[in-house]
N, C-alpha and C positions, 0 to 999 in steps of 0.2 A: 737358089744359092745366094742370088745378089740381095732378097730380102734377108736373110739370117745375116751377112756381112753387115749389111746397114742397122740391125737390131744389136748386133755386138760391136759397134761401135756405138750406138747411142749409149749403152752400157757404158761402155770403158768412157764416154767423153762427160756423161755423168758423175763418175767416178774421179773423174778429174776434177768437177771443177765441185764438188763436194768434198777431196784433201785440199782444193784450194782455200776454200771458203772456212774450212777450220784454221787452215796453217795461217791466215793474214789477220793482219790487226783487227780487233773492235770495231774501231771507224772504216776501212776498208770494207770487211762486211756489212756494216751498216749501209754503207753507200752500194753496193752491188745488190744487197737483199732488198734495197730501198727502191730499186729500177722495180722489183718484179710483183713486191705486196707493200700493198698500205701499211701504218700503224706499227713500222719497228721501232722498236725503243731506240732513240740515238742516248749512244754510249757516254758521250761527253755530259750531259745532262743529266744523267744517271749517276758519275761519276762524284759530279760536280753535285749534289744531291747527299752522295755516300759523305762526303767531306764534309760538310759541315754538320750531320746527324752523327751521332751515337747509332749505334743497334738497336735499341732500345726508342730511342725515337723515330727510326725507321720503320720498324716494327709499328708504333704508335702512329705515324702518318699514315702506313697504309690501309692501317684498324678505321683513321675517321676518315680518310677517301674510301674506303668501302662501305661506310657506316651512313657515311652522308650521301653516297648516290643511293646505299638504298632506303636512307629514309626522304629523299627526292622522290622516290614511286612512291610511299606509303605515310609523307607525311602525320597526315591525318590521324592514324592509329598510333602513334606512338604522345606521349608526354613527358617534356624533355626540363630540366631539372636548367632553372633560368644561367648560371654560370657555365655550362654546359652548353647550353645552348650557344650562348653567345661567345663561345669558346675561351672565357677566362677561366683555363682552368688553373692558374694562378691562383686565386682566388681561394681555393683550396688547397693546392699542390706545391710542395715548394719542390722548383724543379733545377735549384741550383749545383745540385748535385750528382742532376743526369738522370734522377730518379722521379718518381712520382709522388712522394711521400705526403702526407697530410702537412699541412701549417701546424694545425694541432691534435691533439686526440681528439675526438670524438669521446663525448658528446659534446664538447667547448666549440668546437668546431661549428659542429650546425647551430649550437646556438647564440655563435657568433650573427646569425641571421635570422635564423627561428627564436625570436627572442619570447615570443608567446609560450613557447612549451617550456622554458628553464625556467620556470615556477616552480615552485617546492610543492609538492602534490603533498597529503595525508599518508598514501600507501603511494608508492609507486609499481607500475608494470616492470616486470620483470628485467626484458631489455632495455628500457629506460632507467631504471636505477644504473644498470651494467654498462651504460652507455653503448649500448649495440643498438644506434636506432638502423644500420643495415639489417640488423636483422627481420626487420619489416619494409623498411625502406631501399628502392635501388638509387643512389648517391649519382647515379646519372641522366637514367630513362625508362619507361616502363609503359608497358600497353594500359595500365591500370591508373586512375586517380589516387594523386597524393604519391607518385611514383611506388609503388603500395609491391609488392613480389608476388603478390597473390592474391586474389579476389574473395569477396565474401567471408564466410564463413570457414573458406580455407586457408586464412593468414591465421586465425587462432588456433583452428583446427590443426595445423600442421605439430606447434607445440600440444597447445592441450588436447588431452583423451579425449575422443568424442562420445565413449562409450559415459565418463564421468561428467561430461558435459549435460549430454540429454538423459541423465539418470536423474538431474534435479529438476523438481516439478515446475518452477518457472518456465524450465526450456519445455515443456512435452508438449506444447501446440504451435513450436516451431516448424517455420516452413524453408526449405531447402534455400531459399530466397530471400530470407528475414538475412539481416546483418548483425553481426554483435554490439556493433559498433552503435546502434539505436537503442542501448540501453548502458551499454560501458564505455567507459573512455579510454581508448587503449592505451595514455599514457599515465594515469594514476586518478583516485578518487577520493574518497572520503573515510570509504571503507575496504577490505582485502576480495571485496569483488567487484572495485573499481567502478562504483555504480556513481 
């Protein structure tokens, strides 16, 4: 009997100080939850954090704290776009407005630096006329050179038909391996197959 008394009191004294521990301030629990575990977010720093950030850049802080511990384990494999890197993203972004927004459209933009490709090509590639160089390129990082969205034969491939691709006798002794990019230039050429 004196074991069940003692087990329904651990109960109820549990229950107590779990409405206590809701009912009391931030800081109060933070300091009573701080006796018992590591690692509680003290509130005031959190607070003081929310104040000066937007949602939106809240949001955005916790993207590159989690972006950059995990590219800390795996630097190696990723390739990180130099403004980016070095976290000016000014640079590109005009963030006076709380938002993210380009400086400018694209393609002016990257060839505010990419000054090699704003050459007048003969033909140009599809998404370079359109100014979508996202559309091949990731504008921040990518496991691929040239920050590239996909590898090989599967950044063409994605747009063009593959079925009209290796229907022309050029391609029939292609190997899964070969590049497009070892005979076209994917941003424009001389002639309308960018050779």
């Amino acid at each position: 009997m004196k074991l069940q008394i003692k087990k329904h009191h651990l109960h109820w004294g549990l229950m107590l100080v779990m409405v206590f521990l809701i009912a009391c301030t931030p800081n109060a629990r933070y300091k009573i939850l701080g006796i018992f575990f590591d690692g509680v977010p003290n509130p005031e720093q959190e607070q003081a954090l929310l104040a000066d950030t937007t949602l939106a850049d809240s949001v955005a802080l916790a993207q590159r704290i989690f972006l950059r511990n995990k590219l800390a384990q795996r630097q190696p494999t990723y390739n990180l776009h130099p403004p980016y890197k070095e976290r000016k993203c000014n640079q590109c972004h005009d963030r006076s407005q709380g938002t993210n927004r380009l400086k400018e459209p694209m393609p002016q933009l990257c060839f505010s630096c990419h000054t090699d490709f704003s050459k007048p090509y003969a033909v140009m590639h599809g998404p370079v006329a359109s100014g979508n160089c996202t559309g091949c390129h990731n504008p921040h990082m990518s496991k691929n050179q040239k920050l590239l969205t996909r590898t090989g034969q599967n950044i063409c491939l994605y747009c063009h038909e593959s079925k009209l691709v290796f229907k022309n006798e050029e391609h029939e002794d292609l190997e899964p391996s070969d590049n497009c990019t070892d005979c076209h230039d994917p941003h424009g050429g001389d002639d309308r197959f960018l050779l």
